[in-house]
MARZATOR-826581 format. One record per residue: residue in one letter; residue number from 1; x, y, z of N, C-alpha, C in turn. Coordinates in pm, whole numbers, plus 32768, in hexadecimal, padded with zeros to 4 digits. Layout:
- A,NUM,X,Y,Z,X,Y,Z,X,Y,Z
...
***
This chain:
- X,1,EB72,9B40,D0EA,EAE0,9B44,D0E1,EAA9,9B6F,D168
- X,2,EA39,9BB7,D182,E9F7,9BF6,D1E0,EA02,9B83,D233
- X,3,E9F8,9B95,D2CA,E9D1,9B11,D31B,E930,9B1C,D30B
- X,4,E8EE,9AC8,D33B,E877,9AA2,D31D,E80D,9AAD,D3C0
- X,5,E7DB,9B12,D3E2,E78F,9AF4,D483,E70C,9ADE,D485
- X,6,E6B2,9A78,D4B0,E632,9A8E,D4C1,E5FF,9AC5,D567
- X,7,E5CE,9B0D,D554,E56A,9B3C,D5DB,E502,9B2E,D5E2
- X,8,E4FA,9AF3,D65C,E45C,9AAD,D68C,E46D,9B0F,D71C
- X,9,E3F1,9B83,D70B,E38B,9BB0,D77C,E2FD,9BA9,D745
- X,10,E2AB,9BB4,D79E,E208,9BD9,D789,E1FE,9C65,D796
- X,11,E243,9CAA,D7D4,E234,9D53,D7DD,E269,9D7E,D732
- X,12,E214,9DC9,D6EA,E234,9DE6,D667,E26D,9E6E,D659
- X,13,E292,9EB4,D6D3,E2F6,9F19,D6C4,E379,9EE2,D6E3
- X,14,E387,9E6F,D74B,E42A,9E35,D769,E455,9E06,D6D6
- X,15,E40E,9DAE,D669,E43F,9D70,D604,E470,9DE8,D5AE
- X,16,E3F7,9E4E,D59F,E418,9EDD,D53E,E491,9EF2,D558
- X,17,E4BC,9F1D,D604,E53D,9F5D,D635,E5AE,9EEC,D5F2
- X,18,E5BE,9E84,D61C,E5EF,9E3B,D60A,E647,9E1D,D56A
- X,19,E5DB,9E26,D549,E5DC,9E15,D496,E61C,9E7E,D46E
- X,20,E5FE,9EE6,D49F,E638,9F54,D431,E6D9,9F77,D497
- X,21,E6FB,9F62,D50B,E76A,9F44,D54F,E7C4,9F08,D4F7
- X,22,E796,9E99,D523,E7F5,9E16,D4F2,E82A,9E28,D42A
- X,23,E7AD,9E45,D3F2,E7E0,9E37,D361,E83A,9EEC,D35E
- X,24,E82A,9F58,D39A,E8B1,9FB1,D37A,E8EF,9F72,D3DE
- X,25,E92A,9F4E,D3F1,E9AF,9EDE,D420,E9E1,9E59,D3C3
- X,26,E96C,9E6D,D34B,E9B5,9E04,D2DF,E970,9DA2,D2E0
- X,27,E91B,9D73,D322,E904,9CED,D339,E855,9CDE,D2FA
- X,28,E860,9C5A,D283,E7EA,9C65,D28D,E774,9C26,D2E1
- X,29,E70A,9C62,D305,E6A3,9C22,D356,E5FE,9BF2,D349
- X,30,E5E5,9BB5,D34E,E562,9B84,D373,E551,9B6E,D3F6
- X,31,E48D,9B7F,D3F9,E457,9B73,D45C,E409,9B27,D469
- X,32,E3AC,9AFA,D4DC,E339,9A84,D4FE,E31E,9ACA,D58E
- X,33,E27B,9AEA,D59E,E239,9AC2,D626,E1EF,9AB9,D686
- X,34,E235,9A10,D636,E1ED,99A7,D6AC,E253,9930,D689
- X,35,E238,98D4,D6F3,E290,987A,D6FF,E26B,9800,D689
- X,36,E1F8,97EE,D67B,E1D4,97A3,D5DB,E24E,97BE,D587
- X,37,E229,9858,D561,E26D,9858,D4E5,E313,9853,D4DA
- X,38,E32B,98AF,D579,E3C0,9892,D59F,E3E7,9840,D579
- X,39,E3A6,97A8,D5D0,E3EE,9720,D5AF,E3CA,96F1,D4F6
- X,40,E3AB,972C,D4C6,E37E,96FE,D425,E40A,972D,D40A
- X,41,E43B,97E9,D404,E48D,9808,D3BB,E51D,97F5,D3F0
- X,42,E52F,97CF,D49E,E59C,979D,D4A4,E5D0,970D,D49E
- X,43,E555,96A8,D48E,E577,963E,D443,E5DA,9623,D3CD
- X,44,E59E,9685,D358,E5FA,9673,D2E7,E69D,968D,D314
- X,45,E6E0,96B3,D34A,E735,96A9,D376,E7A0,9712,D336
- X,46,E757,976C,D2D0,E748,97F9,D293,E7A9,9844,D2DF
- X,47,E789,9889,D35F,E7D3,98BC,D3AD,E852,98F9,D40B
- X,48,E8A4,9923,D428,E903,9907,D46E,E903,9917,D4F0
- X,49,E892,998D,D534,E88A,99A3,D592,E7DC,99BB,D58B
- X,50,E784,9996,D60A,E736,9992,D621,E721,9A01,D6AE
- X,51,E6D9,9A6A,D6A0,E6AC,9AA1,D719,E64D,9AA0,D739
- X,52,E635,9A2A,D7B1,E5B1,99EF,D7F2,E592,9A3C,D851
- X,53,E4FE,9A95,D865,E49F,9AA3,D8D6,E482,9A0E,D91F
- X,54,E43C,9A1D,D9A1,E436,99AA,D9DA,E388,9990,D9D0
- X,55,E36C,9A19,D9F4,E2B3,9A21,D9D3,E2A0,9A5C,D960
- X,56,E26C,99B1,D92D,E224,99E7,D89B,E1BD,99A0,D8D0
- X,57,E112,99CC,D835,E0C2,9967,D824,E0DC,9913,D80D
- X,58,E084,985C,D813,E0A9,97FB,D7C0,E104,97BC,D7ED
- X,59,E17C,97AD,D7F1,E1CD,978B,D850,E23C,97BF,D883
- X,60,E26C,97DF,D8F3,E2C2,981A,D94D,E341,97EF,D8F5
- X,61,E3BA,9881,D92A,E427,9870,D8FC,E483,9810,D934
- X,62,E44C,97BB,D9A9,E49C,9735,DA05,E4A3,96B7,D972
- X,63,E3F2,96DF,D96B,E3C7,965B,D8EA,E411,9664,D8A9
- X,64,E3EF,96C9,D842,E44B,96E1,D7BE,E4D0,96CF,D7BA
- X,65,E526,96D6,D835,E586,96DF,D851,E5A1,9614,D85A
- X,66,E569,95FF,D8A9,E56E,958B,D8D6,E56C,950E,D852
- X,67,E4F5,952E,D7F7,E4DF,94FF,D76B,E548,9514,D6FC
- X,68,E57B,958A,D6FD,E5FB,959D,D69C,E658,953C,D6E6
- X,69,E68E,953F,D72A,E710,94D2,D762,E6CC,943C,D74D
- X,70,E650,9403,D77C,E631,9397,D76C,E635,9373,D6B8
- X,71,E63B,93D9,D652,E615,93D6,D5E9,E69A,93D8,D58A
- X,72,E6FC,93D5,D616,E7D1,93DF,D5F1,E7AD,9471,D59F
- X,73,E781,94DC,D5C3,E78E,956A,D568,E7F8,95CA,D5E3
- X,74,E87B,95B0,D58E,E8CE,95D5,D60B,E8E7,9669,D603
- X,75,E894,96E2,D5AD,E891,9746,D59C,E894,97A2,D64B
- X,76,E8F9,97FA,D63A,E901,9841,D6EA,E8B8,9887,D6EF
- X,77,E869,9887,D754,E801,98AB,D79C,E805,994A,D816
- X,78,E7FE,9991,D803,E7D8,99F4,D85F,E73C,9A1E,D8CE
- X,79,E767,99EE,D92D,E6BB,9A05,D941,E6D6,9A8F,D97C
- X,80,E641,9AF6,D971,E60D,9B63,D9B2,E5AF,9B4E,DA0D
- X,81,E590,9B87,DA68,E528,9B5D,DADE,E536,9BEB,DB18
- X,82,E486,9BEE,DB67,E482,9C53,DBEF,E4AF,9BFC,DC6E
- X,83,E4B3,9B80,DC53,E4C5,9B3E,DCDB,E568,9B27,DCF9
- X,84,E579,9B7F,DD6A,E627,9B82,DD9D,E642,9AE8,DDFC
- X,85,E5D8,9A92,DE2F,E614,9A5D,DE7E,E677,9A0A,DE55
- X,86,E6C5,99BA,DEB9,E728,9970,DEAE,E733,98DC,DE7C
- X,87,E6A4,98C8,DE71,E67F,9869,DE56,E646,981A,DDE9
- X,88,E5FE,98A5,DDAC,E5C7,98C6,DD2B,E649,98DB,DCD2
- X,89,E6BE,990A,DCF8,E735,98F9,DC8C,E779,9884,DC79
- X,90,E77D,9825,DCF5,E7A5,97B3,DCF8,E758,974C,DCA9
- X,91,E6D9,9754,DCAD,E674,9714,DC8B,E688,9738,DBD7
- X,92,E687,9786,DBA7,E6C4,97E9,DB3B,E740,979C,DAEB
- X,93,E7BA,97B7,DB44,E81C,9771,DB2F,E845,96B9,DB34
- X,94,E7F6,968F,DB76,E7E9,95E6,DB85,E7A4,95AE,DAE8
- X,95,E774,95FC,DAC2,E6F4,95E4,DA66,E757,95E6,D9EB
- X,96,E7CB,9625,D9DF,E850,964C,D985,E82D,96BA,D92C
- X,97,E7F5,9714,D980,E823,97DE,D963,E899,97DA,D954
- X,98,E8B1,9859,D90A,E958,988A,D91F,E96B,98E2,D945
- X,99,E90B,992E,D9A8,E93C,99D7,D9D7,E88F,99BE,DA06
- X,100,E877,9A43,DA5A,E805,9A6A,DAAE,E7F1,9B1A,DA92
- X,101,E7DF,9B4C,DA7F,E7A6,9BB9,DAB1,E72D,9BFB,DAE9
- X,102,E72D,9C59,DB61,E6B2,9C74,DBAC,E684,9D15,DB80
- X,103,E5E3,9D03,DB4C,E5C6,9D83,DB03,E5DA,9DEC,DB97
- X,104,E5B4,9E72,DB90,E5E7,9EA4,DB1C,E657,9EAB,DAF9
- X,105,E6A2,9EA7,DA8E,E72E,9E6F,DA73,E785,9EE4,DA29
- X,106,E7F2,9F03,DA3A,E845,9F61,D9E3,E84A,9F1A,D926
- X,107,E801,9F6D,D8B6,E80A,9F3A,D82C,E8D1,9F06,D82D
- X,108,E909,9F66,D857,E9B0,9F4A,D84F,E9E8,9EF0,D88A
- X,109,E98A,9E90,D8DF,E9B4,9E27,D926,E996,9DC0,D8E3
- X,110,E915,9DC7,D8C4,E8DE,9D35,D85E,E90F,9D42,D7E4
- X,111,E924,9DA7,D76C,E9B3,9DB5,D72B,EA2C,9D58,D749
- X,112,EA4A,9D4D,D7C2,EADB,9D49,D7FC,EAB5,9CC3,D805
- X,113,EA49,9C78,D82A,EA2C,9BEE,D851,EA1C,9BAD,D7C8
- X,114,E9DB,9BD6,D78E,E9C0,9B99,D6F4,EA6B,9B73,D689
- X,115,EAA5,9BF7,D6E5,EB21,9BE4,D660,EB61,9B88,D692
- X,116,EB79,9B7B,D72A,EBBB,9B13,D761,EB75,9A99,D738
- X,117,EB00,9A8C,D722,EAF2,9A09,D71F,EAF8,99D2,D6A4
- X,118,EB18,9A3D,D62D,EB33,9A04,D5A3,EBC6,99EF,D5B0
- X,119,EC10,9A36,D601,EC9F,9A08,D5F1,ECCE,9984,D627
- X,120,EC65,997C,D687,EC6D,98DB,D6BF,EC3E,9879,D685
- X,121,EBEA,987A,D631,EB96,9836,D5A0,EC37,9827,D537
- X,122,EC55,98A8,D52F,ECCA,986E,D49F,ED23,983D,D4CB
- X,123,ED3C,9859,D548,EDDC,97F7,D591,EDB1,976A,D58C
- X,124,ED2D,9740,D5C7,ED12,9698,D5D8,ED0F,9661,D550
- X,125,ECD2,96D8,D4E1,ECC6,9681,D465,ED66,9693,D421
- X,126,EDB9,96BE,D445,EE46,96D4,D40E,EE7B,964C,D460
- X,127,EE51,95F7,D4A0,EE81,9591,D4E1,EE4C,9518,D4B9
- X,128,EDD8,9507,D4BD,ED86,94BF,D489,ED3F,949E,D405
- X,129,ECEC,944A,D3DA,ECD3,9415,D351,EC54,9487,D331
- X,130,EC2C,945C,D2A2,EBAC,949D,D276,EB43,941D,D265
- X,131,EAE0,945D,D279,EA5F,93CA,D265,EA00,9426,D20B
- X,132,E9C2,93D8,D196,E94E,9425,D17A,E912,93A7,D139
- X,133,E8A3,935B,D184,E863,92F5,D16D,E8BD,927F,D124
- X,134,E8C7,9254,D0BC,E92A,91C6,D0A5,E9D4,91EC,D088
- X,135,E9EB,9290,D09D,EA68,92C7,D062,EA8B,92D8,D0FC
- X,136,EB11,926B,D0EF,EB98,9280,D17E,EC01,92C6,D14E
- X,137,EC44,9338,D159,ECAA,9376,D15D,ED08,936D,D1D3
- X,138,ED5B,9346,D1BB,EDC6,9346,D235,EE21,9396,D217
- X,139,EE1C,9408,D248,EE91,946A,D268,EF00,9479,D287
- X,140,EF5E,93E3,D2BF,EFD1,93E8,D2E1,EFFD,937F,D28A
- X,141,EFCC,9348,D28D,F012,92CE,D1FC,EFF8,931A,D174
- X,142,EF85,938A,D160,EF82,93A4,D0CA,EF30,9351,D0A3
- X,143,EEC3,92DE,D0BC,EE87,92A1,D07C,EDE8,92B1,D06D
- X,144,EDBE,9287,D021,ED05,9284,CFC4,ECD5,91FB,CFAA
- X,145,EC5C,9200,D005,EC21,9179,CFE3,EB79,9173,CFD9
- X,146,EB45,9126,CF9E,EABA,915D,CF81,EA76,90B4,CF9B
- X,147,EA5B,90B4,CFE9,E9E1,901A,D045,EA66,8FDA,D06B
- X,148,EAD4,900A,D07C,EB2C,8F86,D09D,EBAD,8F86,D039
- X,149,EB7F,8F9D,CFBE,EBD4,8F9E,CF62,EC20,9020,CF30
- X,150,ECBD,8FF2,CF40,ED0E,906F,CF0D,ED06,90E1,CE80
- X,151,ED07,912E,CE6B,ECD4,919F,CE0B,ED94,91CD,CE01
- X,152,EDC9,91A9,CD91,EE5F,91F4,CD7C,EE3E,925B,CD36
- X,153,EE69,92C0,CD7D,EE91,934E,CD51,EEEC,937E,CD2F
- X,154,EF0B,9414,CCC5,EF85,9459,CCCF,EF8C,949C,CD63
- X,155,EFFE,94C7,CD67,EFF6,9559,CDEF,EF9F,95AE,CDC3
- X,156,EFAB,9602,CD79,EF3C,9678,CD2C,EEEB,9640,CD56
- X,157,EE7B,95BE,CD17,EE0D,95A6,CD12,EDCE,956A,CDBE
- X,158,EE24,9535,CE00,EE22,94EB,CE95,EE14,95B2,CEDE
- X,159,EE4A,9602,CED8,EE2C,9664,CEF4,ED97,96EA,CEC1
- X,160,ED98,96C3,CE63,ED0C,96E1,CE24,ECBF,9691,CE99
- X,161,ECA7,961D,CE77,EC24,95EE,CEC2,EC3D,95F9,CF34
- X,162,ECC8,9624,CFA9,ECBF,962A,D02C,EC68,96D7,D03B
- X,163,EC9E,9725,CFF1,EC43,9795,CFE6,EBD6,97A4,CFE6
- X,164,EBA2,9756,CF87,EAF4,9733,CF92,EAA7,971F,CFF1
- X,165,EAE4,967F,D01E,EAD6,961C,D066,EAC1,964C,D0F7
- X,166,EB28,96D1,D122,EB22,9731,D162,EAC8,9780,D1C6
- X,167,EA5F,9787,D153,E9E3,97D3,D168,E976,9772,D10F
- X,168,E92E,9702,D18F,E8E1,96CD,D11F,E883,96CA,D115
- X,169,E834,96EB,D09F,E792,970D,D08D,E7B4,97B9,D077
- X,170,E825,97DD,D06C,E80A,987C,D05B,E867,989D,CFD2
- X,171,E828,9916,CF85,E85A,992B,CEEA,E8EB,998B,CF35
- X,172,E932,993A,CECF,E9B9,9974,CF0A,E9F0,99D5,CE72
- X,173,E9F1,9A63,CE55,EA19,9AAA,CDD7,EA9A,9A4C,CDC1
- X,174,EAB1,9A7C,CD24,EB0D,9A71,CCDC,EB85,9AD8,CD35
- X,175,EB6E,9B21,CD33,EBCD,9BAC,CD58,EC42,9B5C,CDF7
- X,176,EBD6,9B18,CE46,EC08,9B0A,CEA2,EC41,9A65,CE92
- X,177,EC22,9A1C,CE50,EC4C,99A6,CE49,ED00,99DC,CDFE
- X,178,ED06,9A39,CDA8,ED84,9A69,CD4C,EDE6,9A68,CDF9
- X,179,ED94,9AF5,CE2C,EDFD,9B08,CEBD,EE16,9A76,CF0F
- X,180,EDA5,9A25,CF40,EDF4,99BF,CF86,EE43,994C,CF47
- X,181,EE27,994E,CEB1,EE70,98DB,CE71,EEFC,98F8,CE41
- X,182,EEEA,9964,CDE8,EF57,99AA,CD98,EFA1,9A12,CE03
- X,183,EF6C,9A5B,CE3D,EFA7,9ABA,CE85,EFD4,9B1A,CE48
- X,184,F043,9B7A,CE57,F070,9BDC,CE14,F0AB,9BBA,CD8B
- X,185,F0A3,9B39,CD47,F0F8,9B1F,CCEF,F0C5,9B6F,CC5D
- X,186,F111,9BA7,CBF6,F102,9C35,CBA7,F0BD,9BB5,CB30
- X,187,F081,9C06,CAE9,F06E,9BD7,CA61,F017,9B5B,CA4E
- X,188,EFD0,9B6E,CAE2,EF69,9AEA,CAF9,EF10,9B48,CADF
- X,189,EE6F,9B05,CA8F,EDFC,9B60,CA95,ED71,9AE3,CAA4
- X,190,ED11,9B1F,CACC,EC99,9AEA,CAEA,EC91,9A57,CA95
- X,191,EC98,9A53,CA10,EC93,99E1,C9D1,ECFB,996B,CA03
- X,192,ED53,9958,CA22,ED92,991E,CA4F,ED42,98D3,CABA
- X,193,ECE4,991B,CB19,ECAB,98CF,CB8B,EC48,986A,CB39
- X,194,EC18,98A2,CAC3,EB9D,986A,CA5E,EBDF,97C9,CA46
- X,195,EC78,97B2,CA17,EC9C,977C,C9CB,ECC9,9701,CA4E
- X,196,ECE6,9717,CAC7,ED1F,96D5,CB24,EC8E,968B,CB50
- X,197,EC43,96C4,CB66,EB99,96B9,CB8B,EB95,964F,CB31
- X,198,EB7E,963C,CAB4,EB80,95DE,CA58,EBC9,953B,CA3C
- X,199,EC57,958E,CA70,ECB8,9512,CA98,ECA7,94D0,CB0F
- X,200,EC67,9521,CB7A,EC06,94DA,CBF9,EBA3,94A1,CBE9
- X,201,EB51,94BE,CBB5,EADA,947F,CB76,EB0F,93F0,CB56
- X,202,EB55,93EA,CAE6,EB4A,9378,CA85,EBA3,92E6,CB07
- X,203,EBEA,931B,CB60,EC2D,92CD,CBB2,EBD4,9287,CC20
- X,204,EB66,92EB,CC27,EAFA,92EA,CC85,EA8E,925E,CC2E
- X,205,EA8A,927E,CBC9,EA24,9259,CB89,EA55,91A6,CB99
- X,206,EAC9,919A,CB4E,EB07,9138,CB5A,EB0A,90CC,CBC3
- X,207,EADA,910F,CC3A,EAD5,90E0,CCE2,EA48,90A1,CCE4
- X,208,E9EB,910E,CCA1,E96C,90E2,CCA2,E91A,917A,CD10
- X,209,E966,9202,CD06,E95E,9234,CD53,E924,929A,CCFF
- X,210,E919,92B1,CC6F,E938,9322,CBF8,E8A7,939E,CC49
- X,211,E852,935F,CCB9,E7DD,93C1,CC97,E82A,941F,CD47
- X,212,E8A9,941D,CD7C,E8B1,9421,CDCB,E8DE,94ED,CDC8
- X,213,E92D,950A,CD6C,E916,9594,CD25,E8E6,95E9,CCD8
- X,214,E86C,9632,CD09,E814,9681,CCBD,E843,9713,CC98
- X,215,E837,9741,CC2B,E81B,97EB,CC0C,E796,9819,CC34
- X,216,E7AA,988F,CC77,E74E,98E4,CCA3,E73C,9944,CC2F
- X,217,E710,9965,CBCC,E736,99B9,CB3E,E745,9A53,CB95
- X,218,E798,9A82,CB3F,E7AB,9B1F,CB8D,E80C,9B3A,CC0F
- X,219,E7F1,9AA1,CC53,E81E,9AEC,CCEA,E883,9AA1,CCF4
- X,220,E892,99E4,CCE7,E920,99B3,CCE7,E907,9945,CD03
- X,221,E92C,98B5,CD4B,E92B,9850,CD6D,E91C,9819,CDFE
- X,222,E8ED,97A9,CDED,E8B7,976F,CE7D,E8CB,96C0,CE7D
- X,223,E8E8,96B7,CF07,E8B2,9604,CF1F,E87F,95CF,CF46
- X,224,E81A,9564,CF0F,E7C8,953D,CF5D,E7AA,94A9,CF38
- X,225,E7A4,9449,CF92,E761,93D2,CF82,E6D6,93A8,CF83
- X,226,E6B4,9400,CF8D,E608,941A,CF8E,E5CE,941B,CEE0
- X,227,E572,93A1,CEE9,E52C,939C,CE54,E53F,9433,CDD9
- X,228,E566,9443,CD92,E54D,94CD,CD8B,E4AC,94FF,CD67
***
């Protein structure tokens, strides 16, 4: 599935550039700016990589920056700035940025910073658990628990929802759930994800969790602990 970037500038030609950059490179993107809305859409926790300006309206990219971590939104952070000093990156980085860059900037560099920092995103989460509000996944034991309480799974189905679970709050296709679940295996087709989805469900439900996987009609599935 596409990685996911939001960009926050106030200059509405950097976001244009940006936007249409970043998505022919695959990736899809949204924008915000000002720091209001920044901190609204990188709250949801939607994201994988965030590319923060430092001067926005409303509130500065230190804030926004500062508010996502106080808010545990451990989404990596890129900030952009005109300001080179040494201090302003530190200040940047203390705040828990994950990279700096000083405008004007090479597009092939911040490319280069963004991908790194999704590869550093899937290594920590290849180590570590999944959280998505009362759902604990633990990744090295294999286990599912929902407020506390264990959720038994098949493999198939414990892998379904790590897929999901994955990307959360975002519609994840059918097409791509087949590739990370099933993989190359022959004579698997789309329904199959329908039918596993179902057998997740009802295990879910059982927990007290059933509203925790939604269909997006058309586009594919999502998770969320949020009222629907």
């Amino acid at each position: 599935m596409a990685p996911r970037v939001l960009v926050v500038d106030d200059e509405p030609g950097v976001r244009t550039a940006l936007r249409r950059g970043l998505t022919a490179e695959g990736m899809e993107v949204a924008v915000a700016g000002d720091g209001v809305e920044a901190l609204r859409l990188a709250g949801t926790g939607a994201f994988d990589v965030v590319v923060l300006d430092l001067m926005l309206p409303g509130l500065s990219g230190y804030r926004v920056l500062e508010r996502m971590r106080a808010q545990d939104v451990t989404t990596p952070v890129l900030l952009i700035s005109a300001k080179n000093g040494e201090v302003d990156q530190a200040d940047g980085l203390d705040l828990g940025a994950d990279g700096y860059l000083v405008k004007p900037f090479s597009f092939l560099v911040l490319v280069a910073q963004v991908r790194a920092l999704l590869r550093r995103r899937d290594a920590a989460a290849r180590q570590t658990g999944l959280r998505v509000g009362r759902l604990e996944i633990d990744r090295t034991a294999r286990e599912v628990s929902w407020s506390g309480r264990p959720v038994a799974l098949s493999p198939r189905e414990y892998d379904l929802l790590v897929a999901l679970a994955g990307h959360p709050e975002s519609v994840v296709p059918k097409d791509d759930l087949l590739r990370m679940v099933w993989g190359e295996e022959q004579f698997v087709t789309r329904n199959v994800v329908e039918v596993y989805i179902g057998y997740l469900r009802r295990k879910l439900a059982s927990a007290g969790a059933g509203h925790l996987v939604r269909t997006v009609r058309g586009q594919g599935y999502r998770v969320s602990d949020e009222p629907a």
